[in-house]
C-alpha positions as CSV (number, residue, x, y, z in Angstrom):
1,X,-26.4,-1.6,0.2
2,X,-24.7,-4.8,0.8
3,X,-22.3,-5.0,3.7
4,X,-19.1,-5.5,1.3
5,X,-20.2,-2.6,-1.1
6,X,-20.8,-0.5,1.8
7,X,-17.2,-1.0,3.4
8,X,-16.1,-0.7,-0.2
9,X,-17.3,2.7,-0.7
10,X,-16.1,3.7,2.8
11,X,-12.7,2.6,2.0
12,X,-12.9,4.6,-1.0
13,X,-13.7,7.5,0.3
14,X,-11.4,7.1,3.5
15,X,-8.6,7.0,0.7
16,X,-9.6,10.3,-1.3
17,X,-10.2,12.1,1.7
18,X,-7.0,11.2,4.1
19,X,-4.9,9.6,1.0
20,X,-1.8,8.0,2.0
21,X,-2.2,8.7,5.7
22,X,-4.3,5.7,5.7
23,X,-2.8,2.3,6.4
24,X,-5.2,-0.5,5.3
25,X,-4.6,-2.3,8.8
26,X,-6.0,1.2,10.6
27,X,-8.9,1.0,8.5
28,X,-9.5,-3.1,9.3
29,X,-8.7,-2.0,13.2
30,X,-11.1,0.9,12.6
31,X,-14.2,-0.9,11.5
32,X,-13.5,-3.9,14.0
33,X,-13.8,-1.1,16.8
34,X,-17.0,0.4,15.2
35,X,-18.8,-3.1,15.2
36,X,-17.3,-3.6,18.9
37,X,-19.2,0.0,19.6
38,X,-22.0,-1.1,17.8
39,X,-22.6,-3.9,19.9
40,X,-22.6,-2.4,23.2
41,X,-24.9,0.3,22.2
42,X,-27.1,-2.5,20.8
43,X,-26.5,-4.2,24.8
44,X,-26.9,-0.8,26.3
45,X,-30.7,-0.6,24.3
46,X,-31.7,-4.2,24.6
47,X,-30.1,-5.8,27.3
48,X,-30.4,-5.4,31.3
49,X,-28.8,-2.8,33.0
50,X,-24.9,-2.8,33.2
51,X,-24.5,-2.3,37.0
52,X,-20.6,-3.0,37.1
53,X,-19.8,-0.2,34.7
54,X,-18.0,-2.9,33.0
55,X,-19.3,-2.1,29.9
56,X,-19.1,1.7,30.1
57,X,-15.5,1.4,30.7
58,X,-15.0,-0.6,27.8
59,X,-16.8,1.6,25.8
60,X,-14.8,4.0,26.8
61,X,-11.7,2.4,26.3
62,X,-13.0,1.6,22.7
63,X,-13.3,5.0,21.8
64,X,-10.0,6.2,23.0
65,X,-8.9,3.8,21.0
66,X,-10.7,4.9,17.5
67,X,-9.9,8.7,18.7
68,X,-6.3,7.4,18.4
69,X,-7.0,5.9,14.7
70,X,-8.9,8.4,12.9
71,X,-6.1,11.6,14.6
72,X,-3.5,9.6,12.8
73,X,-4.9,10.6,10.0
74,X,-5.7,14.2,11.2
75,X,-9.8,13.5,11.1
76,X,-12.3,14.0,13.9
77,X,-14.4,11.5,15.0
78,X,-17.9,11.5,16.6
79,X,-20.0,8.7,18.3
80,X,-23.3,7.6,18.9
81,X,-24.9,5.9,21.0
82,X,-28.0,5.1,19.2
83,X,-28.0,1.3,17.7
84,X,-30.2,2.1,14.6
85,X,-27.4,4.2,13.2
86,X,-23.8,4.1,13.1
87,X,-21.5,3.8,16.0
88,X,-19.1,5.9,14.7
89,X,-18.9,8.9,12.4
90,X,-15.9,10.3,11.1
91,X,-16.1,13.9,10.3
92,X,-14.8,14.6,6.6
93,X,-12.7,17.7,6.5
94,X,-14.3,19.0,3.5
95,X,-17.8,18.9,4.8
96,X,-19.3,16.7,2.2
97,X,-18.8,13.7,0.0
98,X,-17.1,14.1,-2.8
99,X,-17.8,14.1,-6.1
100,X,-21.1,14.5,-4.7
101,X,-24.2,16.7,-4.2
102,X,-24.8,15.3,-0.2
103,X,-23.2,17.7,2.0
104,X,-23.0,15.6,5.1
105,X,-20.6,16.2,7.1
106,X,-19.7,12.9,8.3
107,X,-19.7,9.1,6.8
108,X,-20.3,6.2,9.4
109,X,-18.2,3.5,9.7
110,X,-19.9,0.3,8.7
């Protein structure tokens, strides 16, 4: 899937699963933090150790920071630190996709 279908679809579900809670800035501000995630779990796999904390804290700081997002819209959020998947998983309140037959019961942010 290409990278604008994929934030397409994620926007699309977003919208029929929080509806109007969803400002399309928060959404913009929410995938800019996942790729900021994204990239320090990618540093955190490839790169030398982090002895300063400095980027613990800021991952940190990131995550408060979606936290703050995705509650907005009364969601749950849940992060990984693995860099082959997605940083950042929001928790659907359904348990599943809709309109679908995959009962996940999360969608990444791409």
């Amino acid at each position: 899937m290409t990278q604008v279908r994929e934030m397409t679809e994620f926007a699309r579900v977003m919208n029929e699963e929080f509806g109007a809670a969803i400002r399309p800035d928060s959404l913009e501000e929410l995938i800019r933090l996942a790729g900021r995630l994204q990239r320090i779990n990618e540093a955190d796999c490839n790169g030398p150790e982090d002895l300063s904390g400095r980027r613990a804290k800021r991952e940190e700081r990131l995550q408060i920071r979606v936290r703050a997002v995705v509650e907005a819209w009364g969601g749950n959020v849940r992060f990984n630190g693995d860099p082959r998947s997605y940083a950042v998983w929001i928790l659907l309140p359904h348990g599943g996709l809709p309109n679908s037959a995959d009962r996940r019961v999360g969608i990444g942010v791409p």
